[in-house]
C-alpha positions, -999 to 999 in steps of 0.1 A, spaced: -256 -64 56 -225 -54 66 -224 -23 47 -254 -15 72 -237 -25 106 -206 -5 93 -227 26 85 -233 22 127 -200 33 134 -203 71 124 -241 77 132 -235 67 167 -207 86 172 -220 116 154 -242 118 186 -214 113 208 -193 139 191 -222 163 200 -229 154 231 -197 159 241 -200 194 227 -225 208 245 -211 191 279 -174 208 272 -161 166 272 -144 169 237 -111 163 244 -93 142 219 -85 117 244 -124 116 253 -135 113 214 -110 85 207 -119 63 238 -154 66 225 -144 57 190 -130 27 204 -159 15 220 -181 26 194 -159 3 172 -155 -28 198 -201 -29 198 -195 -32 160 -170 -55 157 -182 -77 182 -213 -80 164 -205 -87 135 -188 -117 152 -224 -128 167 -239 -125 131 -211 -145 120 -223 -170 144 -195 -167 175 -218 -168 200 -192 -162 228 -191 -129 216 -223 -120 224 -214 -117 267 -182 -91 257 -206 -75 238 -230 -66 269 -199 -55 281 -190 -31 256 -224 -16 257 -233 -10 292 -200 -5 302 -191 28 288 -220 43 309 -194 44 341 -170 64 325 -190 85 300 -229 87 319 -238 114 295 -223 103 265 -225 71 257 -260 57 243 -282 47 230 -263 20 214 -281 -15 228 -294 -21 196 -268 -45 188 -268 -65 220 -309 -65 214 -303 -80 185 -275 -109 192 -302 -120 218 -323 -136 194 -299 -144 168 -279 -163 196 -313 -179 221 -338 -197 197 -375 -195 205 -391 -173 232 -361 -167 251 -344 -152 227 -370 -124 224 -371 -123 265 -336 -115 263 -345 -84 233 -368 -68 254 -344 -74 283 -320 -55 269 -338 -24 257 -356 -25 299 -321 -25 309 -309 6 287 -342 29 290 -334 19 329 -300 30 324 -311 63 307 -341 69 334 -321 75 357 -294 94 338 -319 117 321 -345 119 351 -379 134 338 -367 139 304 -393 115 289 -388 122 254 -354 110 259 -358 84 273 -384 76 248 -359 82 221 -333 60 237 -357 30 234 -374 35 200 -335 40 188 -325 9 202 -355 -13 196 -353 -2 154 -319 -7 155 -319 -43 169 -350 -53 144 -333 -40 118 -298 -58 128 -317 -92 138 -341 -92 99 -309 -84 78 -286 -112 95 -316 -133 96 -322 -127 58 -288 -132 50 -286 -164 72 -315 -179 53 -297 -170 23 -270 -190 29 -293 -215 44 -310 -219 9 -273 -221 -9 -266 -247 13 -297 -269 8 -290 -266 -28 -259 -280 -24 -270 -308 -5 -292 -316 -27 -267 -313 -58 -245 -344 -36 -275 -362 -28 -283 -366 -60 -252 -373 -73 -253 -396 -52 -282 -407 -60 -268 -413 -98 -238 -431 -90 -258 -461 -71 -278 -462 -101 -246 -463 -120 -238 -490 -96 -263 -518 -100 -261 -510 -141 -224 -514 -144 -225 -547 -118 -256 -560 -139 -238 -553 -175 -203 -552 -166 -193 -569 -134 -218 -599 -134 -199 -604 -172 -164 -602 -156 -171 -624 -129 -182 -649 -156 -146 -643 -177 -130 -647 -143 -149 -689 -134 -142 -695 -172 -101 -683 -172 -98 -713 -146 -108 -741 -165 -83 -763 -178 -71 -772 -203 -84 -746 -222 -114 -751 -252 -120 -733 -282 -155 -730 -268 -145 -716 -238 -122 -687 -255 -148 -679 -277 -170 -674 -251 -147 -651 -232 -143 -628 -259 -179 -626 -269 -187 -619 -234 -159 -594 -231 -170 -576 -263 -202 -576 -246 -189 -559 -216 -175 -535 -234 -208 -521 -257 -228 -522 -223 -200 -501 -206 -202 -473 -234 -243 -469 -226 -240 -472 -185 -228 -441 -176 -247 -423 -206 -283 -436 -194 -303 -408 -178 -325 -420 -146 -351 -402 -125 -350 -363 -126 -337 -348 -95 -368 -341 -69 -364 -307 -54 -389 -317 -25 -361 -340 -9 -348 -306 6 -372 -275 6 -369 -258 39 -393 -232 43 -391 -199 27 -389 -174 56 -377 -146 40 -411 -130 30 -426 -130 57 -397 -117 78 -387 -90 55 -428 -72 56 -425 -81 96 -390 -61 97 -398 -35 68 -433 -28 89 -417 -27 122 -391 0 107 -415 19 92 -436 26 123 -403 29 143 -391 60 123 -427 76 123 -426 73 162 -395 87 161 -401 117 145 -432 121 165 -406 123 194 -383 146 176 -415 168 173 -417 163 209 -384 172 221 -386 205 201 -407 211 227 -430 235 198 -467 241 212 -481 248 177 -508 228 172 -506 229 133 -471 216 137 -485 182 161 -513 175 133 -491 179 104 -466 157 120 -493 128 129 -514 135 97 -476 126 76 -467 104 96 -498 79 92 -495 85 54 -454 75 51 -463 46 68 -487 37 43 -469 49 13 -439 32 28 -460 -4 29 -471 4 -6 -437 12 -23 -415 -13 1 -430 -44 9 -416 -70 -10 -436 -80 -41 -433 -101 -74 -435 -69 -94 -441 -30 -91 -466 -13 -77 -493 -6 -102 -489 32 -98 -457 40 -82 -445 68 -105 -472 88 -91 -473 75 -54 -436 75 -49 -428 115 -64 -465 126 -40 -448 102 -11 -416 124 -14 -435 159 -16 -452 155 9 -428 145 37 -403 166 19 -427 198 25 -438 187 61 -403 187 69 -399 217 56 -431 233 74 -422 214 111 -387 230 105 -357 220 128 -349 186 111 -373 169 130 -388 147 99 -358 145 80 -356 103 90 -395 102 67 -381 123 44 -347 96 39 -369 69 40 -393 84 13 -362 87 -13 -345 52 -3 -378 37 -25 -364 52 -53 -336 21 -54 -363 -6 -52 -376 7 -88 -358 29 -105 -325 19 -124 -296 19 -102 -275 44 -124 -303 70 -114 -315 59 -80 -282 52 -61 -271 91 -71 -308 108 -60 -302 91 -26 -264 103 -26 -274 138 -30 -303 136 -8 -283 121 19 -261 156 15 -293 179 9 -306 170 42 -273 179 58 -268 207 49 -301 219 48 -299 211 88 -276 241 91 -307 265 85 -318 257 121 -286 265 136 -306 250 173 -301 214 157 -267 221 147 -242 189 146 -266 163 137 -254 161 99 -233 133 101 -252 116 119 -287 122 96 -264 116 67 -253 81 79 -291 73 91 -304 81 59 -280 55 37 -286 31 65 -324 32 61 -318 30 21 -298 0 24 -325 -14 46 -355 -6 27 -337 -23 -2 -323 -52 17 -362 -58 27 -371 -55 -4 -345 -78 -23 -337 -106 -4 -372 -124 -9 -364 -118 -48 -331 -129 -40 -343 -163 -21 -369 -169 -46 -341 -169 -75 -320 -194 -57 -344 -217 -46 -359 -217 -84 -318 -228 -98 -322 -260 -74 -335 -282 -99 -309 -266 -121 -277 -274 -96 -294 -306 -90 -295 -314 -130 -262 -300 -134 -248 -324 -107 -263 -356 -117 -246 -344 -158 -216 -341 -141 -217 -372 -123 -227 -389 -157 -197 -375 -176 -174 -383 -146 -185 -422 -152 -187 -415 -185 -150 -413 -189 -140 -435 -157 -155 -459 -173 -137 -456 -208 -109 -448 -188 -105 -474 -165 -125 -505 -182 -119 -496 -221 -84 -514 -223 -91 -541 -199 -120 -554 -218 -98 -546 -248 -70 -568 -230 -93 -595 -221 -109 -598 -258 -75 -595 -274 -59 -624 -256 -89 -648 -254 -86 -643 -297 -46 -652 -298 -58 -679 -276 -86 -689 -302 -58 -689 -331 -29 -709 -316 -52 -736 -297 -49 -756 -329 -9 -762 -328 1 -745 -297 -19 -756 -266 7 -743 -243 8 -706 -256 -33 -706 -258 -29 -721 -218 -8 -692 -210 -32 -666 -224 -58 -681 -204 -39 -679 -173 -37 -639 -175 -73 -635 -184 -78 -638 -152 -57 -613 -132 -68 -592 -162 -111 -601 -152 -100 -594 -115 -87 -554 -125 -123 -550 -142 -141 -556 -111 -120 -533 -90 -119 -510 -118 -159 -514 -117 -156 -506 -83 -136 -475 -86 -156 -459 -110 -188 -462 -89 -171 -448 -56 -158 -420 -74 -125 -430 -64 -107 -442 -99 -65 -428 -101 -46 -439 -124 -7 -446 -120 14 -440 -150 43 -463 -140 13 -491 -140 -1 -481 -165 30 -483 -189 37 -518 -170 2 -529 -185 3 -517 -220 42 -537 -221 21 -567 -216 -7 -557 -236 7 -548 -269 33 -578 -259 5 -597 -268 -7 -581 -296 29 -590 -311 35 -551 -310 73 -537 -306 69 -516 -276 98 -496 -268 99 -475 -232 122 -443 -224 107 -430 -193 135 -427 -168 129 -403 -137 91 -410 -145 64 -396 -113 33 -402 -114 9 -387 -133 -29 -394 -135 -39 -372 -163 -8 -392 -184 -18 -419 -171 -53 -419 -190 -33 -409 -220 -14 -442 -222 -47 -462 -216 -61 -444 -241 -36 -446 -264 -25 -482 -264 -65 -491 -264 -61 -473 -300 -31 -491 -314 -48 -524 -302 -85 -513 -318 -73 -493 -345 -46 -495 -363 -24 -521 -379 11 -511 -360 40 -530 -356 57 -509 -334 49 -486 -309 72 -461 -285 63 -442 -251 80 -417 -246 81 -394 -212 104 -363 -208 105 -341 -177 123 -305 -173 117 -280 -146 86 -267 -160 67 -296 -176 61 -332 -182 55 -346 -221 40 -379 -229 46 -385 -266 32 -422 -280 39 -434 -311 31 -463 -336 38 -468 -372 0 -483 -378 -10 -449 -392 -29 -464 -419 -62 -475 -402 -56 -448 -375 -59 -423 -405 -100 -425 -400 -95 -394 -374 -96 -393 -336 -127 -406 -322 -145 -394 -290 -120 -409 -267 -94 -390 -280 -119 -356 -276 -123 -361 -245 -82 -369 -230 -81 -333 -252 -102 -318 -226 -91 -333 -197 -50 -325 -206 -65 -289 -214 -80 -283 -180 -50 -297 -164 -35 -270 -181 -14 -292 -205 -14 -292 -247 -26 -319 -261 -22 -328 -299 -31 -362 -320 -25 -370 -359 -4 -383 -387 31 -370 -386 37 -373 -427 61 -404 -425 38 -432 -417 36 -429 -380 3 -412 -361 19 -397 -329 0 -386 -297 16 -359 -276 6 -344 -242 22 -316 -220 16 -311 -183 31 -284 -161 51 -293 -133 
């Protein structure tokens, strides 16, 4: 698209250039005003298609203006302001305001040009293709990004979706359990009944919380959001309506040259008539080639290529441009894109055999890529729509997995060492109930600060809002493996936060408590200018010697896409050691 509006800037001063010419106005001073303005119409509406709206009256400025200064010069270059009408003004009005505009500049050039009717003419078939083209490609690409956008909404709906599923599971398998733990850790004195019963429901807890998050529910529904599919119907509407624009306009060419040879008239109509059609065939967007286009399309370009030839003075060149731009809708890029290059030239230069039309080859040059990347963007953007609307379903799935790994690991994360916590004192409760009320009392009592951290945890996880701090989370494994009757020993001086570490010391201590048979265990953090390292270690190698489980997989990746090195095993001398590198 904006390869198109850019291609503007020379093909409308081309015409300027040579107007200026033949009116002895070429001063440099002249030429660079003009190139100005010429530049300002462009700019300013590529604001408009970029939605800035107050644009649009600056822009009737910069196109009507100019005619003060530079009556015979400037023009016709309302195609732009046509076509921010529409873009700007939904409905009706908006295509009040189109024709509006093009009245207003064939008014302008009436009365410049007097009688000239084939000017005049020219002025508002130029304008009126040039706004229909303008208005379909932003249009195309604004339903482009229209379809990108639905797809993302309907990737966060449902994600959303999944996480109040997520919800009601992990309140119905985890929360409704916690909140049970929690009524049970205040009843006194304590009874081996009632710590048994904690830890069985904490154990529990802690099965139901590995299958939550992994559950799949409903698949994603693309209907939810499904806005219409414009785009092929407005791409044969604009492909149709440029078609027939540049056959009237070579019929005015053939006009203007003013040539009363009949031949020349019927050869011009007869060709005209059958580009249109052969442009219909070979353009209109479709779900696959034309049946017989490697015949059609090399007869399409013959013929308007040797009616151009026979008409003489350039006059058809715009069929003959638009004949050769089909060649990019179905033959490999690596061949088309060069056969439209060199055509572009060809008809160029072959304008300087009719020396009575000299000037125009910039300007037939620029015309001709700017119809190719039309006929193409016609052709494409249907295709292009169709593909992103089919990878909805795709985004969608893709959000709800990522959702699902997201809990997945908040929930390991956040509820894995609680529920470990909670289990592990409720069964030193258990033991020392016999001989050691007072101890087993005590236990009790931080069950249930430990029950109330589970359901905010639980709440975290489903609002997508679970962080981690690493001074807490060093507080809570002190206390944990405190009462595990695990040595903990702590050198982390300086330490700032750090969520990523943070789920490393969860995980971690969650594995000395399940796993291994330690006796002491050290946490380690060291900072420097360019990173910060974790390093945990416990000397219950033994029974952590059966190799890192999926918890341990998965801090891997997340210390990974942090950018941090992550590494886990035996270190040879009876300690397993877990050690984790973050940049600063």
């Amino acid at each position: 698209m904006l390869g198109h509006i850019a291609l503007l800037v020379p093909a409308r001063f081309s015409i300027i250039v040579i107007m200026a010419k033949a009116r002895g106005q070429s001063s440099p001073a002249t030429l660079a005003i003009c190139l100005g303005l010429v530049l300002a119409v462009v700019g300013l509406f590529t604001l408009v298609a970029r939605d800035r709206r107050r644009a649009v009256p600056v822009l009737g400025v910069a196109t009507f203006g100019p005619y003060l200064p530079f009556p015979m010069l400037w023009g016709p270059i309302a195609g732009p302001l046509a076509a921010a009408m529409p873009l700007s003004v939904a409905g009706p009005a908006g295509w009040l305001l189109f024709g509006a505009v093009l009245l207003a500049d064939t008014s302008v050039a009436a009365v410049l040009h007097g009688p000239d009717l084939a000017t005049i003419l020219g002025f508002t078939i130029i304008d009126m293709n040039m706004g229909l083209t303008l208005f379909a490609l932003v249009r195309l690409a604004v339903l482009l990004s229209e379809t990108q956008a639905a797809n993302r909404r309907l990737a966060e709906l449902e994600a959303a979706n999944e996480r109040l599923r997520a919800t009601g599971d992990l309140h119905r398998a985890i929360g409704v359990r916690l909140a049970h733990i929690l009524g049970a850790s205040r009843r006194t004195p304590p009874t081996p009944d009632t710590l048994a019963r904690i830890a069985d429901i904490s154990r529990e807890a802690a099965a139901e919380a590995r299958t939550v998050a992994a559950t799949p529910g409903e698949s994603p529904s693309t209907a939810r959001i499904d806005p219409p599919d414009e785009s092929s119907r407005l791409s044969r509407w604009a492909l149709t309506a440029m078609t027939v624009n540049v056959s009237v306009v070579v019929l005015n060419n053939v006009a203007q040259e003013g040539t009363a040879d009949p031949r020349h008239w019927a050869v011009a109509a007869v060709v005209a008539l059958l580009a249109v059609a052969f442009q219909l065939y070979h353009g209109v967007p479709r779900a696959s080639a034309p049946s017989a286009w490697r015949l059609t399309l090399p007869l399409h370009i013959l013929i308007v290529g040797a009616a151009a030839l026979y008409v003489g003075n350039g006059s058809m060149s715009a069929l003959v441009g638009m004949a050769v731009a089909n060649t990019l809708l179905w033959l490999p890029a690596r061949w088309s894109v060069p056969i439209v290059a060199v055509a572009a030239v060809a008809i160029g230069f072959l304008l300087r055999l009719y020396p009575e039309v000299g000037g125009y080859e910039l300007y037939q040059v620029a015309s001709m890529i700017t119809m190719a990347i039309g006929v193409f963007g016609f052709n494409r953007f249907p295709e292009a729509a169709a593909r992103l609307r089919g990878l909805r379903a795709q985004v969608a799935r893709s959000a709800v997995v990522a959702e699902r790994l997201r809990m997945a690991r908040d929930v390991h994360d956040l509820l894995g060492i609680t529920l470990s916590a909670i289990t592990l004192k409720a069964e030193l409760a258990l033991r020392v109930i016999g001989h050691d009320p007072g101890k087993a009392a005590l236990l009790l009592e931080e069950v249930g600060p430990l029950a109330v951290r589970g359901l905010a945890d639980v709440r975290s996880v489903t609002t997508g809002g679970a962080v981690l701090s690493l001074p807490e989370e060093i507080e809570s494994a002190r206390s944990l493996l405190d009462s595990a009757g695990v040595e903990i020993r702590v050198d982390a001086a300086g330490l700032a936060n750090s969520p990523v570490l943070a789920a490393v010391v969860r995980e971690a201590v969650t594995n000395v408590v399940r796993h291994s048979a330690a006796r002491q265990c050290t946490i380690a953090v060291e900072t420097d200018p360019k990173a910060v390292r974790l390093r945990v270690t416990n000397d219950g190698v033994a029974r952590a010697a059966r190799g890192p489980g999926r918890g341990l997989a998965s801090l891997a990746a997340r210390v990974e896409s942090a950018g941090g090195t992550f590494t886990a095993g035996d270190q040879g001398d009876g300690t397993f050691a877990l050690v984790a590198s973050l940049p600063r």
